[in-house]
C-alpha positions as CSV (number, residue, x, y, z in Angstrom):
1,X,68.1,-24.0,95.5
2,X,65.6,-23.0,93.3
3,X,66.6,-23.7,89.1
4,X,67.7,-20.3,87.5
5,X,65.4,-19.7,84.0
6,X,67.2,-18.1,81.1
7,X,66.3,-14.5,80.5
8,X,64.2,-15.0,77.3
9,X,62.7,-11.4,77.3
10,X,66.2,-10.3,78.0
11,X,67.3,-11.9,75.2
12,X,64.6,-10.6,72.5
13,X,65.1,-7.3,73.5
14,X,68.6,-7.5,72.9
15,X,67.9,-9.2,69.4
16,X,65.1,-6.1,68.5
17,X,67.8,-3.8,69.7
18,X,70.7,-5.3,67.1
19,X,73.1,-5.5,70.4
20,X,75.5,-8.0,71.3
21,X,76.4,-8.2,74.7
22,X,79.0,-5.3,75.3
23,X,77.1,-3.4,73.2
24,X,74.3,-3.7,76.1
25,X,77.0,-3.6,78.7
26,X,78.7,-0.2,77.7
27,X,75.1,1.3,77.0
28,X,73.9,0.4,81.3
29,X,77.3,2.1,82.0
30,X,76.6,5.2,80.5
31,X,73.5,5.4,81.3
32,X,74.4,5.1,84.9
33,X,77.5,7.5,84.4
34,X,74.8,9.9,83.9
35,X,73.6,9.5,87.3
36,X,77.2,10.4,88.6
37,X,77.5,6.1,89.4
38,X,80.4,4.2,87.7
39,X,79.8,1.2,86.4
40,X,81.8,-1.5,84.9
41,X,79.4,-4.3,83.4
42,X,80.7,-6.1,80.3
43,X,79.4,-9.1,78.4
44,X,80.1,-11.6,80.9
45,X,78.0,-9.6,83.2
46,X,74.9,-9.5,80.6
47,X,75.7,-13.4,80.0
48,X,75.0,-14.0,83.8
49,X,72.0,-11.8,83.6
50,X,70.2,-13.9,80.3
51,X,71.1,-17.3,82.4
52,X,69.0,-15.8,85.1
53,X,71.2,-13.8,87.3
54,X,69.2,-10.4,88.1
55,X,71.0,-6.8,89.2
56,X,69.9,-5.0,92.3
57,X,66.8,-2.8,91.5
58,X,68.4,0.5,90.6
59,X,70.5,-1.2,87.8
60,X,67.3,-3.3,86.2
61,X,66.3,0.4,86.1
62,X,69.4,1.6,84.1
63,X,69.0,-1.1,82.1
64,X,65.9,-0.4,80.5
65,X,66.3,3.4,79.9
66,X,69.1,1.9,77.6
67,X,66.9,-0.6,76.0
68,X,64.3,2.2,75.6
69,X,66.6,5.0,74.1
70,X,67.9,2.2,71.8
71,X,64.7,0.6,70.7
72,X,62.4,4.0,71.0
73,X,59.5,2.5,72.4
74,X,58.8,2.9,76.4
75,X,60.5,-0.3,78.5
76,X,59.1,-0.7,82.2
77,X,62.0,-2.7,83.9
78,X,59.5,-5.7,84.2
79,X,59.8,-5.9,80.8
80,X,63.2,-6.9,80.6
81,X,62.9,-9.6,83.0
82,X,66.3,-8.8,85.7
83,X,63.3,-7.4,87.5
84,X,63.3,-9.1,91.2
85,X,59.7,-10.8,92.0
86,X,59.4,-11.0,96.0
87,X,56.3,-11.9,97.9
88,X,54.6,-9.4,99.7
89,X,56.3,-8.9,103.5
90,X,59.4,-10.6,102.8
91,X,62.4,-8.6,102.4
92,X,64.5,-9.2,99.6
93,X,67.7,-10.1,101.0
94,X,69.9,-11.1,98.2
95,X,71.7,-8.4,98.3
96,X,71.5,-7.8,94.2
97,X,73.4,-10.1,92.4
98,X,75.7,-8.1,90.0
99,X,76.7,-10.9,88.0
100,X,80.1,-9.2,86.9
101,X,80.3,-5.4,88.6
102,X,84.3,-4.6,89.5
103,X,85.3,-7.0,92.5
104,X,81.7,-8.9,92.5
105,X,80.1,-6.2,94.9
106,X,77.1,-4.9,93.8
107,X,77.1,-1.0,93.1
108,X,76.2,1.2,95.8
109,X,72.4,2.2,94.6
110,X,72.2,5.9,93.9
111,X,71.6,8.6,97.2
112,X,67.9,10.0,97.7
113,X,67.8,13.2,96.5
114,X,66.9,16.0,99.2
115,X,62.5,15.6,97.6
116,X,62.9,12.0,98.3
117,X,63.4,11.0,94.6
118,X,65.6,8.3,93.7
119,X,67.8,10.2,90.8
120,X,67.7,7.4,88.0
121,X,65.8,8.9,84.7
122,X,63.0,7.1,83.4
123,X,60.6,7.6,80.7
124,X,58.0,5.4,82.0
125,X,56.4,8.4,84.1
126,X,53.7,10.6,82.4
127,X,53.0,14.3,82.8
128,X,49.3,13.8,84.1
129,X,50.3,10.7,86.6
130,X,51.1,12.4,90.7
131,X,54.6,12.6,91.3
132,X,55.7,9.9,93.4
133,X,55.3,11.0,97.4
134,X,58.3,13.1,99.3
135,X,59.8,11.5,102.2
136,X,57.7,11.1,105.5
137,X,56.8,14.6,107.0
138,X,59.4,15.8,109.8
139,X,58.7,17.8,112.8
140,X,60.8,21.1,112.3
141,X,63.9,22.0,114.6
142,X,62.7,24.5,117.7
143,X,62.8,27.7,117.0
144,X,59.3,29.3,116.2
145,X,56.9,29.3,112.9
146,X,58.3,30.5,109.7
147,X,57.5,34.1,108.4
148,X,57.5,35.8,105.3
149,X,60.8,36.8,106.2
150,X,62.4,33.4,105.7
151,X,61.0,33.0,102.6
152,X,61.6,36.2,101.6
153,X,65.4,35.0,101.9
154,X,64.5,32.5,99.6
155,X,63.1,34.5,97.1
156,X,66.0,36.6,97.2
157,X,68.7,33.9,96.4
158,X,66.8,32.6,92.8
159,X,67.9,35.5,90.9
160,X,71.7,35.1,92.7
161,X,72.0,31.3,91.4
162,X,70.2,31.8,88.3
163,X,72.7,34.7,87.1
164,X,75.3,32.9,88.2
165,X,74.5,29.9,86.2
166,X,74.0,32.0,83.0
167,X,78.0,33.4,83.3
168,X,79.5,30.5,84.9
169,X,77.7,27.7,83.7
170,X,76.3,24.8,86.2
171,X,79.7,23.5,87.6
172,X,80.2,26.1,90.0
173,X,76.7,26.7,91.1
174,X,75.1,23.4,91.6
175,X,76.9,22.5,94.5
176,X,75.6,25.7,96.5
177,X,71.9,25.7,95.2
178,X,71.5,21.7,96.4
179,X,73.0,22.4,99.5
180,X,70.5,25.0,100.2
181,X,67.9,23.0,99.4
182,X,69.0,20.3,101.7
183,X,69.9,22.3,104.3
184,X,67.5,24.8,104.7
185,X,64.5,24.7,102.2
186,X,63.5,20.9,103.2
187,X,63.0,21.6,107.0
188,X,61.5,24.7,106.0
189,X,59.2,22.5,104.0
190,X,58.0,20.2,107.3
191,X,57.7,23.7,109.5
192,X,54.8,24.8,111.2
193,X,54.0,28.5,108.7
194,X,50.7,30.4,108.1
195,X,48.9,29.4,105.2
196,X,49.8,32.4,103.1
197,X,53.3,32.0,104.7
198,X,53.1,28.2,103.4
199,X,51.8,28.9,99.8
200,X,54.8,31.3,99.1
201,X,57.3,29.1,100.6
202,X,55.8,26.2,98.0
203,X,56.2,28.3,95.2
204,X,59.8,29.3,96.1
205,X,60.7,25.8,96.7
206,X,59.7,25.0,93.4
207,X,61.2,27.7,91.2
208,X,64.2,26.7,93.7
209,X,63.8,23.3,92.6
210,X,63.7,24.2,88.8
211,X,66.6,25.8,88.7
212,X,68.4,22.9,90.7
213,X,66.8,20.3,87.9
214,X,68.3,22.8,84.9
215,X,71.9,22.8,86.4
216,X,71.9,18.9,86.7
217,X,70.1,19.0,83.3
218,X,73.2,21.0,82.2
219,X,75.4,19.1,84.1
220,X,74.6,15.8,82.6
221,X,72.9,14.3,85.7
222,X,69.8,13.3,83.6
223,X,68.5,11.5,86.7
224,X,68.8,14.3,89.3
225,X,67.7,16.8,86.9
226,X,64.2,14.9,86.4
227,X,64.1,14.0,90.6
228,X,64.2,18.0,91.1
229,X,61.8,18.4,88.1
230,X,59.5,16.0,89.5
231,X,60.1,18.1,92.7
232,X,59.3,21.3,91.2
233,X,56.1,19.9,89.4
234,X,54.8,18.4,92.9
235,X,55.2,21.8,94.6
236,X,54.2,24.3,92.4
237,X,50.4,21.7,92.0
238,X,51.0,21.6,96.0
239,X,51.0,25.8,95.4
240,X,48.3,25.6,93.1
241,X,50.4,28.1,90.9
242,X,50.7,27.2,87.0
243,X,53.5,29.7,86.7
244,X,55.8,26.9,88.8
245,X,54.7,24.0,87.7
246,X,53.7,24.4,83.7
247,X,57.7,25.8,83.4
248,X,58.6,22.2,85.3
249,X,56.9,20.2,82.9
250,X,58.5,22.0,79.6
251,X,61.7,21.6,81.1
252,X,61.0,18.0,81.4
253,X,59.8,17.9,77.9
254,X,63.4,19.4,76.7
255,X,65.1,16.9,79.1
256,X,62.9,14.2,77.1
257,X,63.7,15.8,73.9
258,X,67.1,15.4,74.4
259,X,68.2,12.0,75.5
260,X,65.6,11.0,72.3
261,X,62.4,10.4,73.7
262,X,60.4,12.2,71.2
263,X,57.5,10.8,72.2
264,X,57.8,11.2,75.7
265,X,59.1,15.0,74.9
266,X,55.4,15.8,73.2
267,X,53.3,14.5,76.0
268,X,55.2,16.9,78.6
269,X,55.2,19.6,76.1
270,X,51.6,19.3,75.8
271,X,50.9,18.6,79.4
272,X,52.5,22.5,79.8
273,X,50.8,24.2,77.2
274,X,47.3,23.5,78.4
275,X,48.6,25.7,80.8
276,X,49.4,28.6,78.9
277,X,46.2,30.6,79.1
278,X,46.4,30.9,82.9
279,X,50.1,31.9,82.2
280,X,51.8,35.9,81.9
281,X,52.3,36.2,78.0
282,X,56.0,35.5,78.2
283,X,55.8,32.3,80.3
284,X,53.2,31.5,77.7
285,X,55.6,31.9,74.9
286,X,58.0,29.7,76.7
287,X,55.8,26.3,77.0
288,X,53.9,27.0,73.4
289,X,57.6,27.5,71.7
290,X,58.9,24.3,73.4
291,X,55.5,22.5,72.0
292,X,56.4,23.9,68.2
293,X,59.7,21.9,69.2
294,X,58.3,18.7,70.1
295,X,56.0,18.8,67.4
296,X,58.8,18.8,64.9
297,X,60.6,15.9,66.6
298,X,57.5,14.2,66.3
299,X,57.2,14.8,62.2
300,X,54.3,17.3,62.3
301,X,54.7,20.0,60.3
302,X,51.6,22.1,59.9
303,X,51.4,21.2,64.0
304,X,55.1,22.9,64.4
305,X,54.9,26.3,62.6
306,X,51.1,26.4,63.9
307,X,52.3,26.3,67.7
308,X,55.7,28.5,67.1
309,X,54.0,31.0,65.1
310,X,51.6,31.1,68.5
311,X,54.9,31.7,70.4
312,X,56.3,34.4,68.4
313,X,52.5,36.6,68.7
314,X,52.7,35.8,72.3
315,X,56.4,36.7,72.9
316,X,55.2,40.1,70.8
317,X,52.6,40.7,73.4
318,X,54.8,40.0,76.4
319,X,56.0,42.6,78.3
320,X,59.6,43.6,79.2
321,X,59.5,42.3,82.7
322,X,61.7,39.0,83.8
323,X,59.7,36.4,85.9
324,X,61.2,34.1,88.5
325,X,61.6,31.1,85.9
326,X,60.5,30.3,82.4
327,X,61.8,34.0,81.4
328,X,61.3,34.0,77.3
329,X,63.2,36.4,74.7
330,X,63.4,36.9,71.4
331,X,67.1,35.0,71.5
332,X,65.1,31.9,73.3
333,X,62.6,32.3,70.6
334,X,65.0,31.9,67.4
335,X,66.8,28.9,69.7
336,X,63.5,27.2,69.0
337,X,62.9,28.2,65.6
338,X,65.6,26.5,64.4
339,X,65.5,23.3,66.3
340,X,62.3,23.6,64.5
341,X,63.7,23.9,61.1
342,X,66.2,21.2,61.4
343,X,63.9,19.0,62.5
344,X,61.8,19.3,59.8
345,X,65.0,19.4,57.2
346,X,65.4,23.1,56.5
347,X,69.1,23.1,58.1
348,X,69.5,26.8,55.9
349,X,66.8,28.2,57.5
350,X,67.7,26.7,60.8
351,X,71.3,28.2,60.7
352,X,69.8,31.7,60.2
353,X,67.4,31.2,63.1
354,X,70.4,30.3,64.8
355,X,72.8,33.4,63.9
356,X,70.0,35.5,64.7
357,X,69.6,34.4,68.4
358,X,72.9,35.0,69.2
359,X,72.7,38.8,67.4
360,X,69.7,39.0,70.2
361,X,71.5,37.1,72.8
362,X,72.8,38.8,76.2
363,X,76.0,39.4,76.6
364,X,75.7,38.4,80.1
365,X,74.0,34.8,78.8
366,X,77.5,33.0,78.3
367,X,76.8,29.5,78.8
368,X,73.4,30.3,76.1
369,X,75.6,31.7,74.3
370,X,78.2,29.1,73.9
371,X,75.4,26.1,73.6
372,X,73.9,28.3,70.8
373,X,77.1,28.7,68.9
374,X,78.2,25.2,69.5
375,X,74.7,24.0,67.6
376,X,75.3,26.4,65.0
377,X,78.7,25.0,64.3
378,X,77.0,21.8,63.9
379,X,74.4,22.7,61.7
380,X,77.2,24.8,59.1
381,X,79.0,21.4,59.5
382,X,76.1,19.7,58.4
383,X,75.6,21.9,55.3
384,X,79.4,21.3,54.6
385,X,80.9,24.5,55.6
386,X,83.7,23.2,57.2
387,X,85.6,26.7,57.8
388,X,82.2,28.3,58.9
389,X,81.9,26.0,61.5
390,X,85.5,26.4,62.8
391,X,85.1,30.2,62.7
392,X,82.0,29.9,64.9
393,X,84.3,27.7,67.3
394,X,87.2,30.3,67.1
395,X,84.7,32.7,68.1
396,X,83.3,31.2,70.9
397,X,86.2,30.3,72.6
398,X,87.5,33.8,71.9
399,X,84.1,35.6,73.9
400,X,82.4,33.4,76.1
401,X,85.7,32.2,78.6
402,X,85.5,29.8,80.8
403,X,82.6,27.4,81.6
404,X,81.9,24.8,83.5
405,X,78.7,23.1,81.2
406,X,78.4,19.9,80.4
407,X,76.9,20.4,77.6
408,X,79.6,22.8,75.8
409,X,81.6,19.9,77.4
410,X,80.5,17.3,75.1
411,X,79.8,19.9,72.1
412,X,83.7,20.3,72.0
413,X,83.9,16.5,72.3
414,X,81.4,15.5,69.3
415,X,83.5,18.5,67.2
416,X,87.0,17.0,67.8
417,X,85.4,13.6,66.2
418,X,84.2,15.4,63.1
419,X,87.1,17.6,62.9
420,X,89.3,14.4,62.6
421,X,87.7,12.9,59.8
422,X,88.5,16.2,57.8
423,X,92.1,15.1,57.5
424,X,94.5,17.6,56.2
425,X,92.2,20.4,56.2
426,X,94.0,23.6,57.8
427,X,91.1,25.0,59.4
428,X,90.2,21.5,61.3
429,X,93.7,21.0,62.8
430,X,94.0,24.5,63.5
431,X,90.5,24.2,65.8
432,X,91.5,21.0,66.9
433,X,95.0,22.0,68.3
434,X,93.2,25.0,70.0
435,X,90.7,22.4,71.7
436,X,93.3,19.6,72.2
437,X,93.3,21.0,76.3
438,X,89.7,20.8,76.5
């Protein structure tokens, strides 16, 4: 039996990353929770991995999506050494180690999602690189060539889910819209079609796709969300349609943007924009506003207002019309402008950006709605205006009703911490006994 070396990368990565060993451990684990997987590494885990041990492939990939959002540069999984080396042609048939996972069997990997994407986020993928390939190419079931009229069934369910998602939040419509895809727009995908037939079903697919990578997105499924981005990206370059696949790379520019990846976030924001002349005015708005964001994340200044003042005199030109994704308002456009602000330190003017997209905000736009007021509670907390930000709260949970979001989920979770360090204060424990079923 060959001599196990000790994990020296491991190690230094763990030193330039001020963790200990649990630290390391509970960071893989949620990480992977994100991905719907449970694990439950701890430091004697991590201790078999620096003496040598390495994970199955799926973890090693976990593992250095942690190590990147912690250190903020990009992390391949070779870097970290638990990466398996095995000669061409021979199988690995280890089984992957898990050097402490609950009763010493490894985790089962994560499922394939229905594009043939294995649902575990990573930065390491670039907005100008090809999308990994789909799964081989199967015949279709008997039963004749596609027509417009199956993809006009298609068409007609994107509006359905999408409106649903707005009122309901993700919960409740994820489930249906990834079964469809499975079930019915996959096959669809491998069918014998005309080519106009074809190029109509590709764009579907993708703005079907989209809206599947925003619910998991919502959902907290950061892995799945980028496998149906990815998705949605490959389909709408497969349609040769901009409108599809510049919408696919902002959304993956937010999803960067948010798990910290500022870098990452600009490259993807600026992957879409190049897009935005061959885009309709309002789509335009919607990857150039997203670009002003990413700017500001990235410390750019002059950059940031440059690009969202370009959004606002696009949005202005924009007509009234909704199209099938990337839809812009002026409620979407104040959204930006004050992640904008706070980014760049003007939390004042980024609380009155704020209030002023939900005066322009929908009625019907409940789960925007709540994730707007949940961000301006955080920002009037920021500023020290504890009773503003409860009042925000109050309202919320007095007009939006019930949601099943993610991210409103955690909101109310990161607002119960702050509210507890505010002691005695009336307003706090009056929020936080109103929250305390949540």
């Amino acid at each position: 039996m060959a001599k196990r070396e000790p994990n020296g990368r491991l190690r230094t990565l763990l030193t330039d990353a001020r963790w200990s060993g649990q630290d390391f451990a509970r960071a893989v684990n949620g990480v992977a929770a994100e991905h719907g997987l449970t694990l439950r590494y701890d430091r004697t885990s991590v201790s078999h991995w620096l003496s040598g041990t390495r994970p199955s492939a799926h973890v090693v990939a976990l593992a250095a999506e942690a190590l990147s959002r912690r250190t903020g540069r990009r992390i391949s999984p070779a870097d970290t050494g638990l990466a398996r080396t095995v000669p061409s042609g021979i199988p690995d048939t280890t089984g992957g180690a898990t050097g402490g996972a609950t009763g010493g069997d490894a985790p089962a990997a994560p499922a394939e999602g229905p594009f043939g994407e294995v649902p575990v986020y990573s930065r390491d993928w670039r907005p100008d690189g090809e999308p990994p390939a789909g799964p081989p190419v199967r015949r279709a079931a008997p039963g004749g060539r596609l027509g417009h009229h199956h993809v006009a069934a298609a068409e007609a369910l994107l509006p359905v889910f999408r409106d649903a998602d707005m009122t309901y939040g993700s919960g409740r419509i994820r489930p249906a819209l990834t079964a469809y895809l499975t079930t019915t727009v996959v096959p669809w995908l491998s069918a014998d079609a005309p080519p106009a037939v074809r190029h109509r079903l590709l764009a579907a697919a993708a703005r079907l796709a989209y809206t599947a990578g925003f619910l998991c997105f919502d959902g907290n499924e950061q892995g799945l969300a980028q496998a149906y981005y990815r998705a949605a990206l490959r389909l709408g370059r497969e349609a040769g349609d901009p409108r599809c696949h510049a919408p696919a790379l902002r959304a993956m520019s937010v999803q960067a943007h948010h798990l910290g990846h500022r870098k990452q976030a600009w490259e993807l924001a600026e992957a879409a924009a190049r897009h935005a002349p061959r885009l309709p005015p309002v789509q335009a708005a919607f990857v150039t506003g997203q670009l002003a964001v990413a700017e500001a994340a990235c410390g750019d200044r002059r950059a940031a207002l440059t690009q969202l003042g370009r959004a606002e005199r696009l949005l202005e030109r924009a007509t009234g019309r909704c199209v099938p994704i990337g839809d812009y308002h002026r409620a979407a456009y104040h959204h930006q402008q004050s992640e904008v602000l706070a980014a760049l330190g003007d939390t004042a003017g980024a609380v009155a950006a704020l209030s002023a997209s939900l005066r322009h905000r929908p009625p019907a736009e409940r789960r925007a709605r709540a994730v707007t007021s949940a961000r301006l509670a955080e920002l009037q907390l920021d500023r020290g205006h504890l009773e503003r930000a409860c009042a925000t709260w109050h309202e919320l949970l007095d007009t939006v009703g019930p949601l099943e979001s993610a991210r409103v989920t955690d909101a109310a979770r990161r607002l119960r911490v702050r509210l507890r360090a505010a002691g005695g204060n009336h307003a706090a424990r009056a929020l936080l006994t109103r929250l305390a079923p949540a």
